[in-house]
mmCIF file as Biopython writes it, N, C-alpha, C and O atoms, coordinates in Angstrom:
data_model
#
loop_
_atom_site.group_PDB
_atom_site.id
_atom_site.type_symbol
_atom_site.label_atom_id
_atom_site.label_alt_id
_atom_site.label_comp_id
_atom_site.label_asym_id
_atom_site.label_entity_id
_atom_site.label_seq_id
_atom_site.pdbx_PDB_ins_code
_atom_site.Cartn_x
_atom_site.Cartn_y
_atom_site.Cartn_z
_atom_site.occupancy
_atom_site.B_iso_or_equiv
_atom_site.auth_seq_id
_atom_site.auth_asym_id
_atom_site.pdbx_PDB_model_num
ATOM 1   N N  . UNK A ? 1  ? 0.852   -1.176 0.000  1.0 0.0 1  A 1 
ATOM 2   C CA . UNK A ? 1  ? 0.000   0.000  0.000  1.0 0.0 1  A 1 
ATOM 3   C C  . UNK A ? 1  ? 0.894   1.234  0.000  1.0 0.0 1  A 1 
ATOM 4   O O  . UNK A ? 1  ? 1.962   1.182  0.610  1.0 0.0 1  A 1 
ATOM 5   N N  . UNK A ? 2  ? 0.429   2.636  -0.817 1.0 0.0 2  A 1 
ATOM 6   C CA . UNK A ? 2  ? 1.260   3.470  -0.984 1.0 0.0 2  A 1 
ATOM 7   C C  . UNK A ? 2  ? 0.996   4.282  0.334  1.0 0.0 2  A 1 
ATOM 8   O O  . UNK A ? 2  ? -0.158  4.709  0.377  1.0 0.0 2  A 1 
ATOM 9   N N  . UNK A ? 3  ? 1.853   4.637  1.537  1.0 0.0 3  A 1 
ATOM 10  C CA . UNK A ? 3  ? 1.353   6.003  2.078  1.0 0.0 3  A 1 
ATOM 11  C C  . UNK A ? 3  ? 2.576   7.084  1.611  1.0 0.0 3  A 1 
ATOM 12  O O  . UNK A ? 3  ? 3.654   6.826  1.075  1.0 0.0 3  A 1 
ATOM 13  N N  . UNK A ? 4  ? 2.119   8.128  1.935  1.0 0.0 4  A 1 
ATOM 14  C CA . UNK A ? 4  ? 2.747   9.282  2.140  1.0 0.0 4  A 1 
ATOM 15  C C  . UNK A ? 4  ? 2.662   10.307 3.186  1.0 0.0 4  A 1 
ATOM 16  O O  . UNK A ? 4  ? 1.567   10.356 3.745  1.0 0.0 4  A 1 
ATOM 17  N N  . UNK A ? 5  ? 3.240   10.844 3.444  1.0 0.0 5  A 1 
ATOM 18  C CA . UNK A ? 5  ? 3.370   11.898 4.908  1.0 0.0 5  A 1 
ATOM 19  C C  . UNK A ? 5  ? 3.965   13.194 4.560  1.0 0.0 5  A 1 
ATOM 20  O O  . UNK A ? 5  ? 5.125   13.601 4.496  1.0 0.0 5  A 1 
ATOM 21  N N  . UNK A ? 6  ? 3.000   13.629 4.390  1.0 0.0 6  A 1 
ATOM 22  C CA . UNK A ? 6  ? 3.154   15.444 3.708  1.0 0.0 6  A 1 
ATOM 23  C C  . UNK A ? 6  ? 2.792   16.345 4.981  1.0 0.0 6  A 1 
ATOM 24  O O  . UNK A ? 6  ? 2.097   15.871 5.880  1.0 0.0 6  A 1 
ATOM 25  N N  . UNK A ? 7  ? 3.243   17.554 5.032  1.0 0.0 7  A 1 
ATOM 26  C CA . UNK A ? 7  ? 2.529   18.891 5.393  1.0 0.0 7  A 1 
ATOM 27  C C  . UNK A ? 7  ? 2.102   20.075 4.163  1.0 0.0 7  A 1 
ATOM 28  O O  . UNK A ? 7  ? 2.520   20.331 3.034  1.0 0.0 7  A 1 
ATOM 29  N N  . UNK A ? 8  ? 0.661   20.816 5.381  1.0 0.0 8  A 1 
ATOM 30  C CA . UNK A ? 8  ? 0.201   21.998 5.007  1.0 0.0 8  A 1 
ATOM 31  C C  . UNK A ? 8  ? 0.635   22.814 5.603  1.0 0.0 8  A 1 
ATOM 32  O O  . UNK A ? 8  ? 1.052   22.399 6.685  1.0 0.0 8  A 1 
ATOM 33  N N  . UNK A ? 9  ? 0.810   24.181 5.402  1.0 0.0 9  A 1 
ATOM 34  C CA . UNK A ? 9  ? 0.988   25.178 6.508  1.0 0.0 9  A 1 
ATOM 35  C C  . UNK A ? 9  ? -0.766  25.863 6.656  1.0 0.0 9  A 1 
ATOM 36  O O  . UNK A ? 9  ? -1.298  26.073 5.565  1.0 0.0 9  A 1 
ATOM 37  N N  . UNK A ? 10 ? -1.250  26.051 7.369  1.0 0.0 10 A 1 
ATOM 38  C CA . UNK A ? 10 ? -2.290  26.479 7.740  1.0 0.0 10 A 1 
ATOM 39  C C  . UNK A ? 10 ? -2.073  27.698 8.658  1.0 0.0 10 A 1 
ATOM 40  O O  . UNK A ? 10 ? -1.679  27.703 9.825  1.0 0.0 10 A 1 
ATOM 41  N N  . UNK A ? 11 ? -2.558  29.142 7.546  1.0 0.0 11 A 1 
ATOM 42  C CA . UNK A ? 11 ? -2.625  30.475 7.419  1.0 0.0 11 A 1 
ATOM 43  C C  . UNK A ? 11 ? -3.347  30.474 9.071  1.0 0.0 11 A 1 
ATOM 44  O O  . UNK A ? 11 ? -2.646  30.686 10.060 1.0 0.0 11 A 1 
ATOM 45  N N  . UNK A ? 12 ? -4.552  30.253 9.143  1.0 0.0 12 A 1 
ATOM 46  C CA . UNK A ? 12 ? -5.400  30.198 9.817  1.0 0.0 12 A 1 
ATOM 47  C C  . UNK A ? 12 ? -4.673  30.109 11.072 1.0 0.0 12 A 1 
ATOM 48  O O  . UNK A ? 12 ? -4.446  31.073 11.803 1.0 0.0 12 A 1 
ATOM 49  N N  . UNK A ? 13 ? -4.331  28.957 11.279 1.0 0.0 13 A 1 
ATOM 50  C CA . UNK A ? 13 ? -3.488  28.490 12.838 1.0 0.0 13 A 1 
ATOM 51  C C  . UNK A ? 13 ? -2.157  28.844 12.684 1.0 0.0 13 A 1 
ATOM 52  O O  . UNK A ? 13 ? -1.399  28.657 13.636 1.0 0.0 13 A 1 
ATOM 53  N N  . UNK A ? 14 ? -1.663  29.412 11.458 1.0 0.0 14 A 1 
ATOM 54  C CA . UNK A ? 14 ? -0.296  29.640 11.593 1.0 0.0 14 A 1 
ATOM 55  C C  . UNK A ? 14 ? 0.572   28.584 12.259 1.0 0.0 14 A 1 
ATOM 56  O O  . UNK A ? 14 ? 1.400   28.819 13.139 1.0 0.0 14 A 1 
ATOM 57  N N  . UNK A ? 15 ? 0.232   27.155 11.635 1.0 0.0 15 A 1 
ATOM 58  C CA . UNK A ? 15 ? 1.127   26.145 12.333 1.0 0.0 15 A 1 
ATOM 59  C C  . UNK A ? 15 ? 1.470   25.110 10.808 1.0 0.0 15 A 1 
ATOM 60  O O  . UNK A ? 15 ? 1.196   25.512 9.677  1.0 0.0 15 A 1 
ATOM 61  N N  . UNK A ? 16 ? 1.891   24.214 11.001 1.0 0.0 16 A 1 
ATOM 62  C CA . UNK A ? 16 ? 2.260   22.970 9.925  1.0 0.0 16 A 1 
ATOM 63  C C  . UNK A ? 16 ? 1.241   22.102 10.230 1.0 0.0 16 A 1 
ATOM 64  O O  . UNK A ? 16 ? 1.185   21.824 11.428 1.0 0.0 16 A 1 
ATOM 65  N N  . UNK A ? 17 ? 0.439   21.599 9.544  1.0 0.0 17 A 1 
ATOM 66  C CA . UNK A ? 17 ? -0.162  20.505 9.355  1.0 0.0 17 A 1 
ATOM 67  C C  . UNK A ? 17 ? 0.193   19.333 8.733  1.0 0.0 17 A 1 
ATOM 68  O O  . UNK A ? 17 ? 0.125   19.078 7.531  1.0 0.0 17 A 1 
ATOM 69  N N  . UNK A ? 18 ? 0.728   18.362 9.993  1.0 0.0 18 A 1 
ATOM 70  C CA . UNK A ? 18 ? 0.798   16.647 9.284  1.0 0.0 18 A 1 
ATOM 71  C C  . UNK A ? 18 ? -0.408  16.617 8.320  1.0 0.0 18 A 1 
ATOM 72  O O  . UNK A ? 18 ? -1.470  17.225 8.452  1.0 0.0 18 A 1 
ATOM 73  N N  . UNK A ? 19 ? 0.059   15.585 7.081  1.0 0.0 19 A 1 
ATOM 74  C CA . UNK A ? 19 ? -1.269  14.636 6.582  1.0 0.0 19 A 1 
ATOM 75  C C  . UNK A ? 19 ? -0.517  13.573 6.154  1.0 0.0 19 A 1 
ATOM 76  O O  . UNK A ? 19 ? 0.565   13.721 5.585  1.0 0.0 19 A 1 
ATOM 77  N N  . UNK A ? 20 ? -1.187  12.156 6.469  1.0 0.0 20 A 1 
ATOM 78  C CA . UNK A ? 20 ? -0.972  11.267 5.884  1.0 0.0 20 A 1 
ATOM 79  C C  . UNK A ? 20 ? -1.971  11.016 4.817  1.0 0.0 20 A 1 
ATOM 80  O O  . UNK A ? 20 ? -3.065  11.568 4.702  1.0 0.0 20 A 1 
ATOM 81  N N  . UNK A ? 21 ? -1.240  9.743  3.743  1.0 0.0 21 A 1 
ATOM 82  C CA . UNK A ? 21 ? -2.353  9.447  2.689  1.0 0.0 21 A 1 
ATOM 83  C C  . UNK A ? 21 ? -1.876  7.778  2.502  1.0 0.0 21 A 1 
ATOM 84  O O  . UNK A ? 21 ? -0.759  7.385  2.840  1.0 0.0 21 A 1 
ATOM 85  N N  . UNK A ? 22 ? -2.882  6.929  1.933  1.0 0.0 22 A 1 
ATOM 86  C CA . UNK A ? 22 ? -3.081  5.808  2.001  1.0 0.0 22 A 1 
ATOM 87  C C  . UNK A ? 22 ? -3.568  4.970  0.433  1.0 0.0 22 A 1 
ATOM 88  O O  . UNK A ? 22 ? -4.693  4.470  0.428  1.0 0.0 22 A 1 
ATOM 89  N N  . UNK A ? 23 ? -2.989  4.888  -0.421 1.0 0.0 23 A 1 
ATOM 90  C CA . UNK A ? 23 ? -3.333  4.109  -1.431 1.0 0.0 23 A 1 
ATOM 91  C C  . UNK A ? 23 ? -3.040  5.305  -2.729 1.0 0.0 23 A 1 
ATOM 92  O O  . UNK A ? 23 ? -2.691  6.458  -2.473 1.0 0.0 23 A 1 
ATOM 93  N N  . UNK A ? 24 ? -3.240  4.818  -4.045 1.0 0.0 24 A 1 
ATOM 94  C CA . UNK A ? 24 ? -2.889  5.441  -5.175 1.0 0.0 24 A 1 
ATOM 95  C C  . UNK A ? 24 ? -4.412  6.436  -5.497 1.0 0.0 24 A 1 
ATOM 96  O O  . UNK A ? 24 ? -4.383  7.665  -5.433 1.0 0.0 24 A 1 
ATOM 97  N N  . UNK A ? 25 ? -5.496  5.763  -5.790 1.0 0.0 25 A 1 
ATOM 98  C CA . UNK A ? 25 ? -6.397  6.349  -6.215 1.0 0.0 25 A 1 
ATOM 99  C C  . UNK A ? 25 ? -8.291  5.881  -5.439 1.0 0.0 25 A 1 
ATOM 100 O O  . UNK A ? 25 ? -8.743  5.419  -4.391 1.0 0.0 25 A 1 
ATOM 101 N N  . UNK A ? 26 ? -8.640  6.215  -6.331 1.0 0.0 26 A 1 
ATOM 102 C CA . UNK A ? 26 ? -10.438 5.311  -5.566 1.0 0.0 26 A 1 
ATOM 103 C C  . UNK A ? 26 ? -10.923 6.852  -4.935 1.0 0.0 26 A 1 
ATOM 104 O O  . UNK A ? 26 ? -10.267 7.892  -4.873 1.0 0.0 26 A 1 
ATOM 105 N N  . UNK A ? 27 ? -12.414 6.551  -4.473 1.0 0.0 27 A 1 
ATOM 106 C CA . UNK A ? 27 ? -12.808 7.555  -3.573 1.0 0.0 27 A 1 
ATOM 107 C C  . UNK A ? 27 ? -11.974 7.955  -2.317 1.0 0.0 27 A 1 
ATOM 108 O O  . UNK A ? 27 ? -11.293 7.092  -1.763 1.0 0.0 27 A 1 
ATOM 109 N N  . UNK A ? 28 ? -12.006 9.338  -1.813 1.0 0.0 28 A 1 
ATOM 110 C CA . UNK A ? 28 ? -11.574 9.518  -1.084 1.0 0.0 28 A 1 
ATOM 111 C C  . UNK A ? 28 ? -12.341 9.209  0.638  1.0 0.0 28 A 1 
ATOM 112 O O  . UNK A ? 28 ? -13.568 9.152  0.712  1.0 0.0 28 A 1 
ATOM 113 N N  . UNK A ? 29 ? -11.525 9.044  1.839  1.0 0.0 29 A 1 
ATOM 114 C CA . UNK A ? 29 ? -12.410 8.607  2.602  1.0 0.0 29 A 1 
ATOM 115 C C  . UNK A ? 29 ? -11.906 9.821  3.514  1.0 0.0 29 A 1 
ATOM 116 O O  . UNK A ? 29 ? -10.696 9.847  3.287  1.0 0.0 29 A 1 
ATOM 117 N N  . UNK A ? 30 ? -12.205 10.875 4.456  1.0 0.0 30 A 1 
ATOM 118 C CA . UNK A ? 30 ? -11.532 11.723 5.619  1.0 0.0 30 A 1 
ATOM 119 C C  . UNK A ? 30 ? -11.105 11.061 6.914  1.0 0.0 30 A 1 
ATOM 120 O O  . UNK A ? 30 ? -11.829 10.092 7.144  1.0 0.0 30 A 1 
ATOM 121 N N  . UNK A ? 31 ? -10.547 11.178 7.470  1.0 0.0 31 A 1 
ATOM 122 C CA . UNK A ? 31 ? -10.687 10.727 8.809  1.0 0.0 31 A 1 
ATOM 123 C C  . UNK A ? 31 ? -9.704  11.429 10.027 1.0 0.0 31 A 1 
ATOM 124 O O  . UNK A ? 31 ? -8.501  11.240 10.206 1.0 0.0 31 A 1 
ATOM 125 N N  . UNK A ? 32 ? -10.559 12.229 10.732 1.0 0.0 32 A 1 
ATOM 126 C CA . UNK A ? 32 ? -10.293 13.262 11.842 1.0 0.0 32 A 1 
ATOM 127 C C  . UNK A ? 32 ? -10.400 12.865 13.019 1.0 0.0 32 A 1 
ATOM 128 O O  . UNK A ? 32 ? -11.343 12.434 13.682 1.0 0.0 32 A 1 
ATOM 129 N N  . UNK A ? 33 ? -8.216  13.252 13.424 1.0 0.0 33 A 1 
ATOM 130 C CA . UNK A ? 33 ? -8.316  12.872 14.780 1.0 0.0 33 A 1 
ATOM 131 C C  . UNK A ? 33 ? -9.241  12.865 15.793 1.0 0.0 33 A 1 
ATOM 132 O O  . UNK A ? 33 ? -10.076 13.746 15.583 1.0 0.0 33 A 1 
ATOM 133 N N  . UNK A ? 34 ? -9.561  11.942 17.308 1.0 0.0 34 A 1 
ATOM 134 C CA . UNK A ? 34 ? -9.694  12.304 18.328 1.0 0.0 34 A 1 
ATOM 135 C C  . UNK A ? 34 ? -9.102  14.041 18.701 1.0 0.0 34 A 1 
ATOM 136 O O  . UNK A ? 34 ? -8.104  14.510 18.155 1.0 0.0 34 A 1 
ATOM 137 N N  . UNK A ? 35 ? -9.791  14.660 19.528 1.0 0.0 35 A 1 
ATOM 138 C CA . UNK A ? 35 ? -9.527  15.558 20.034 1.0 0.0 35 A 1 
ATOM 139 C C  . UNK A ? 35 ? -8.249  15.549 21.066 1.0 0.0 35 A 1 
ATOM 140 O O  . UNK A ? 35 ? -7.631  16.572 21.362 1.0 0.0 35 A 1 
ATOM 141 N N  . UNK A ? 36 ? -7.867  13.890 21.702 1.0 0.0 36 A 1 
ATOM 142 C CA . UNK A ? 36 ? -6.445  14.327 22.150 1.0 0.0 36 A 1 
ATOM 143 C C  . UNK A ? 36 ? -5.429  13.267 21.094 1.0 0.0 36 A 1 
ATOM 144 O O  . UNK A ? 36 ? -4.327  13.072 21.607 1.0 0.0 36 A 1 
ATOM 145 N N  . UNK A ? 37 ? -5.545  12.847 20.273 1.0 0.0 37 A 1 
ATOM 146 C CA . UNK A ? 37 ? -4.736  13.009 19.332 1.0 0.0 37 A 1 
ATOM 147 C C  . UNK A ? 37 ? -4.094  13.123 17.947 1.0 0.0 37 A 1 
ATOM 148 O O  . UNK A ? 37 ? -4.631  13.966 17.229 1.0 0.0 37 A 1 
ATOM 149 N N  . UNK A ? 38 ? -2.974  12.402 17.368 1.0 0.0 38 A 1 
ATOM 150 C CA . UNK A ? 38 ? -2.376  13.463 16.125 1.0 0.0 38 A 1 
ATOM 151 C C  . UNK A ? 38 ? -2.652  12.216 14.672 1.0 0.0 38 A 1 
ATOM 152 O O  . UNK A ? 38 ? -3.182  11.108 14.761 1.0 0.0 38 A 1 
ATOM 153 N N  . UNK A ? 39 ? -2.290  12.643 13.874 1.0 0.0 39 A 1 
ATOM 154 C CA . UNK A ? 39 ? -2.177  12.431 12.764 1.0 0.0 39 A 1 
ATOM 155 C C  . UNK A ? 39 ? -2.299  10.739 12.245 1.0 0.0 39 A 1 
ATOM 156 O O  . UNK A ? 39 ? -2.934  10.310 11.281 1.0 0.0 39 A 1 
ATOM 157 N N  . UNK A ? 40 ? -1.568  10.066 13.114 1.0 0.0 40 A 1 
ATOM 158 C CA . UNK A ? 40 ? -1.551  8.474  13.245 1.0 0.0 40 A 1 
ATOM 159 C C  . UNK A ? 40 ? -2.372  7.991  13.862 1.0 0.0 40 A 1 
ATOM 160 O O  . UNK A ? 40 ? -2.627  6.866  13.432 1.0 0.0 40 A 1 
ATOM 161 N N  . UNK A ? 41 ? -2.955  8.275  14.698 1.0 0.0 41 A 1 
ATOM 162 C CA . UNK A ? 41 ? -4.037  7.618  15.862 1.0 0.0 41 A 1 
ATOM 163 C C  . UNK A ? 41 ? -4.288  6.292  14.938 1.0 0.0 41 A 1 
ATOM 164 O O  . UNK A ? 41 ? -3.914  5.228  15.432 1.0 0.0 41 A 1 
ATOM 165 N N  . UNK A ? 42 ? -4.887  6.258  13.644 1.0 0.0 42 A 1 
ATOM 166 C CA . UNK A ? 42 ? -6.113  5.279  12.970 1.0 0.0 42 A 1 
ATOM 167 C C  . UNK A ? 42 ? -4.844  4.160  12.339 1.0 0.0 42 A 1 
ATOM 168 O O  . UNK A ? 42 ? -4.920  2.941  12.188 1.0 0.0 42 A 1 
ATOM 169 N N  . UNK A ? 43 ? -4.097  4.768  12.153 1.0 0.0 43 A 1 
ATOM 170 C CA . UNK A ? 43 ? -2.978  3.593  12.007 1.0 0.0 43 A 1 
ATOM 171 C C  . UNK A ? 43 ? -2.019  2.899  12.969 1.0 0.0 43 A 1 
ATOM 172 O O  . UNK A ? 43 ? -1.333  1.896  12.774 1.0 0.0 43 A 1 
ATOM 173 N N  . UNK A ? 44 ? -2.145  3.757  14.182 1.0 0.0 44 A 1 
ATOM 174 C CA . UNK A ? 44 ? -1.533  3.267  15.490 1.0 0.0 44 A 1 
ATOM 175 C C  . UNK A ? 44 ? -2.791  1.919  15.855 1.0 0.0 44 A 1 
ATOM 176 O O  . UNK A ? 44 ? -2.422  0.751  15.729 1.0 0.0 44 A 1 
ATOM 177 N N  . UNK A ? 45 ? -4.095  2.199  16.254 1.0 0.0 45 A 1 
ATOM 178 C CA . UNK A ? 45 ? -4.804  1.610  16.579 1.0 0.0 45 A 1 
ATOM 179 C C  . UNK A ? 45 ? -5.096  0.141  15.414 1.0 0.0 45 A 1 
ATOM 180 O O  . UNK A ? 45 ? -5.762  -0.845 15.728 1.0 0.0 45 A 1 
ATOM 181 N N  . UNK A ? 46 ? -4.421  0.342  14.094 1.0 0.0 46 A 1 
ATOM 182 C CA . UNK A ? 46 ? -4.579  -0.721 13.180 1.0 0.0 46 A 1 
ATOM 183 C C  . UNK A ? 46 ? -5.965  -0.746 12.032 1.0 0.0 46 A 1 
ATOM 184 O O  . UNK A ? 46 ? -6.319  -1.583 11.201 1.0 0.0 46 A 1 
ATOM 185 N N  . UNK A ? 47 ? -6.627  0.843  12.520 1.0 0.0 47 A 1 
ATOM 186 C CA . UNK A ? 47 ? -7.901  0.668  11.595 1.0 0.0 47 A 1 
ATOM 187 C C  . UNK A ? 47 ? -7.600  0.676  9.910  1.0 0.0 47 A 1 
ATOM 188 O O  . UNK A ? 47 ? -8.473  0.568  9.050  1.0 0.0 47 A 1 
ATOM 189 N N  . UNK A ? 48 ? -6.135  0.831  9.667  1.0 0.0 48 A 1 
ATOM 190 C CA . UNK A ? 48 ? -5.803  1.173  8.600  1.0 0.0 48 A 1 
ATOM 191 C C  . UNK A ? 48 ? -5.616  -0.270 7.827  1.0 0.0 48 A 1 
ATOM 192 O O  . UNK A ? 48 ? -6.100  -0.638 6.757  1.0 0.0 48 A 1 
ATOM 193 N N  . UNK A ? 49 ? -4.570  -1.096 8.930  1.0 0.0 49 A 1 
ATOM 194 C CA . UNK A ? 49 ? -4.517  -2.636 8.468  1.0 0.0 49 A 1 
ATOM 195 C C  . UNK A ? 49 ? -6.067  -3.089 7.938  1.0 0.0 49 A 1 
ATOM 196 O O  . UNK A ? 49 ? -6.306  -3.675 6.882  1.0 0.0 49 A 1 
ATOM 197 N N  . UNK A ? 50 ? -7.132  -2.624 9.039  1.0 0.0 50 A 1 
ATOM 198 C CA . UNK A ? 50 ? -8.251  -3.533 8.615  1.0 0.0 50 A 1 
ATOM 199 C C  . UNK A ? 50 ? -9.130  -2.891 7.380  1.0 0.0 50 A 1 
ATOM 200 O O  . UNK A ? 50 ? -9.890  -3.374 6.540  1.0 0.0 50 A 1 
ATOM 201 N N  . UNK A ? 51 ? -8.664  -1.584 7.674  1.0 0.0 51 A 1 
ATOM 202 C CA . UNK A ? 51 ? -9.326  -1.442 5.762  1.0 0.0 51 A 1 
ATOM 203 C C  . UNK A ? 51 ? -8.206  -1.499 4.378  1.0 0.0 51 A 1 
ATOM 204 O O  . UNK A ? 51 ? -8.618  -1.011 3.326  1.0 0.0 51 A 1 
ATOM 205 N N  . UNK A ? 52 ? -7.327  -1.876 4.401  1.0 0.0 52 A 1 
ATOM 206 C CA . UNK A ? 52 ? -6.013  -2.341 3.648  1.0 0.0 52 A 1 
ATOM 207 C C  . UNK A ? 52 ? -7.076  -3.137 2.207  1.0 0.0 52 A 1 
ATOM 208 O O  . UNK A ? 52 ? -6.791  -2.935 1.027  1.0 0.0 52 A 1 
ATOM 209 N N  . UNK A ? 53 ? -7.770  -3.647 2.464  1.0 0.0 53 A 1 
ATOM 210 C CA . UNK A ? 53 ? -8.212  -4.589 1.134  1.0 0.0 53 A 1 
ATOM 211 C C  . UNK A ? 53 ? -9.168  -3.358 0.606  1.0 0.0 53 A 1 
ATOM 212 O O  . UNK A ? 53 ? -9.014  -3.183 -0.603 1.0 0.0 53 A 1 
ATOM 213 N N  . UNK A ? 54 ? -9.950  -2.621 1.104  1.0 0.0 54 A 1 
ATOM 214 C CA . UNK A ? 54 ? -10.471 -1.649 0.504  1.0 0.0 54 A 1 
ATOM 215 C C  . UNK A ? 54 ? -9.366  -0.479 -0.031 1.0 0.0 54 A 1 
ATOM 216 O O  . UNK A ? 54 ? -9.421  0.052  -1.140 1.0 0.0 54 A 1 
ATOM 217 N N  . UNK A ? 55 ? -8.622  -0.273 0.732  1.0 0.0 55 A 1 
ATOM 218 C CA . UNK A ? 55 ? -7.266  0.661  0.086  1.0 0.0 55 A 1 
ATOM 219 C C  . UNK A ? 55 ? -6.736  0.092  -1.192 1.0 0.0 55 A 1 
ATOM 220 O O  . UNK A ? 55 ? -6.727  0.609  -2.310 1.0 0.0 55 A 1 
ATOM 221 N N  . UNK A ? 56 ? -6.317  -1.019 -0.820 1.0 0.0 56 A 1 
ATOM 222 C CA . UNK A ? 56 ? -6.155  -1.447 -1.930 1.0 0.0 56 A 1 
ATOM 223 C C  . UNK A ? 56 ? -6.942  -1.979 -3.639 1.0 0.0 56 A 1 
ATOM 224 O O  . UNK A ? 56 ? -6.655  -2.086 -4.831 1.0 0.0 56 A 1 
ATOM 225 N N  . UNK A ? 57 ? -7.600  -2.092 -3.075 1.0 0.0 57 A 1 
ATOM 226 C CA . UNK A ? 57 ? -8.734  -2.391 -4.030 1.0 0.0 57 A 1 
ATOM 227 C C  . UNK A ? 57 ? -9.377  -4.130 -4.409 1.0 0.0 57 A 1 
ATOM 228 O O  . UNK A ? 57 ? -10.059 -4.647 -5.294 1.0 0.0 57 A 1 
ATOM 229 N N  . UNK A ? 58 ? -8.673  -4.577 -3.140 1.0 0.0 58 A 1 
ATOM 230 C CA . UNK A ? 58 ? -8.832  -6.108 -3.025 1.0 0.0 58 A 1 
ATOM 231 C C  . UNK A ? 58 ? -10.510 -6.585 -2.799 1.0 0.0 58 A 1 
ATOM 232 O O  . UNK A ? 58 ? -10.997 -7.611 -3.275 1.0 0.0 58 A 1 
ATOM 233 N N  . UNK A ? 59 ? -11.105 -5.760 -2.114 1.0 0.0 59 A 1 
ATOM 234 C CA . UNK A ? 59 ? -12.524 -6.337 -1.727 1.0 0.0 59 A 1 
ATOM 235 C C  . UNK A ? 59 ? -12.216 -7.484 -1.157 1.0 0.0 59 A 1 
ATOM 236 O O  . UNK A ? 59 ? -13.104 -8.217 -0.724 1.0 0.0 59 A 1 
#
């Protein structure tokens, strides 16, 4: 599976914004931290392993 780990700078907050990304193409899906934490949470916890066949396009 392809990820990548980019930043934004965000005018607004005047800070850097992590983003990760997960696969080449397909619909896009969002997914926004918990309020106490960062950028990995959904791949720390493994929700990423368990949608891996949809990332990928395995079904």
């Amino acid at each position: 599976m392809n990820r990548k780990v980019f930043g934004w700078h965000s005018p607004s907050l005047n800070k850097e914004m992590p983003i990760v990304s997960y696969g080449n193409y397909g619909f896009a899906l969002l997914l926004v931290p918990t309020a106490a934490a960062d950028y990995l949470e959904y791949e720390r916890f493994q929700l990423i392993d368990s949608l891996a066949p949809f990332i990928n396009g395995e079904k």
